[in-house]
C-alpha positions as CSV (number, residue, x, y, z in Angstrom):
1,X,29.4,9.7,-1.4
2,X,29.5,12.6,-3.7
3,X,26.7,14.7,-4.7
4,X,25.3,12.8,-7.4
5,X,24.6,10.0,-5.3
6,X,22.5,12.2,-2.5
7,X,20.9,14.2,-5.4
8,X,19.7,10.6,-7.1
9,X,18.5,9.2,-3.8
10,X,16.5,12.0,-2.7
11,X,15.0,11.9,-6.5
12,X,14.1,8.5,-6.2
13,X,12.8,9.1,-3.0
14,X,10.7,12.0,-4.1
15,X,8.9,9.9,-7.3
16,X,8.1,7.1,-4.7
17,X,6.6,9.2,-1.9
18,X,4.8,11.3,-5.0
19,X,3.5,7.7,-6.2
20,X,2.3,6.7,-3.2
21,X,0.4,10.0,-2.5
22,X,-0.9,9.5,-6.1
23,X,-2.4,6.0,-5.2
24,X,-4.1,7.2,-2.3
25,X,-5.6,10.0,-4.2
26,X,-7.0,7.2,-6.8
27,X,-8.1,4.9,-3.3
28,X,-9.9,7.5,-1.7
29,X,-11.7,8.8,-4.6
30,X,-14.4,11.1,-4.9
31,X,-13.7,14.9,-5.3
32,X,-10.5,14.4,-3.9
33,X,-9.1,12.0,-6.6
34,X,-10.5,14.1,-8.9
35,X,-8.8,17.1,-7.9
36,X,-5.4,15.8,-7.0
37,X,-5.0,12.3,-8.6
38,X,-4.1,13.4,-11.9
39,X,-2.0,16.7,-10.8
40,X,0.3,14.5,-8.3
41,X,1.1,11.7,-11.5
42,X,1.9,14.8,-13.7
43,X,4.2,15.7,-10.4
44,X,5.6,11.9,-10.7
45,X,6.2,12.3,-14.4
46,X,8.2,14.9,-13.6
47,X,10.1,14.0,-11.4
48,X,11.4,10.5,-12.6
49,X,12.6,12.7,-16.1
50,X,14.4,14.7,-12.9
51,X,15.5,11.3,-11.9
52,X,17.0,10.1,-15.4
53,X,18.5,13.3,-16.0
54,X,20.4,12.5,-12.5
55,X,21.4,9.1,-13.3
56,X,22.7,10.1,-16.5
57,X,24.5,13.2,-15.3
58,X,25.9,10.9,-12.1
59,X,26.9,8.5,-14.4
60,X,28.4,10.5,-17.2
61,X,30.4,12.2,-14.2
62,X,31.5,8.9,-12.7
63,X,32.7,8.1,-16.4
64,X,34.8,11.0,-16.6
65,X,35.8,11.9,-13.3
66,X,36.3,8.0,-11.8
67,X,35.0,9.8,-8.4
């Protein structure tokens, strides 16, 4: 396992616990949905172009390195 591969998982990992906060938000509405809803999607947003940039980066290395 190199670093690529931890860095990736623990990206995904971040967008899909950062999604699910982001559902409950939209769920539970009220003044908590409308304080934190759209603030943790911005957060998701974020962090699946963290994500791509990873899986390009990993792959590009893979490509080049053959590790």
């Amino acid at each position: 396992m190199t670093v690529f591969d931890i860095l990736i998982f623990a990206a995904m990992l971040a967008v899909a616990v950062t999604l699910g906060f982001g559902i409950y938000s939209l769920f539970r509405g009220g003044d908590f949905a409308r304080s934190h809803s759209n603030k943790l999607m911005r957060l998701r947003v974020v962090l699946q172009a963290v994500a791509v940039v990873l899986l390009c980066a990993g792959m590009w290395w893979k490509s080049t390195y053959g590790v």
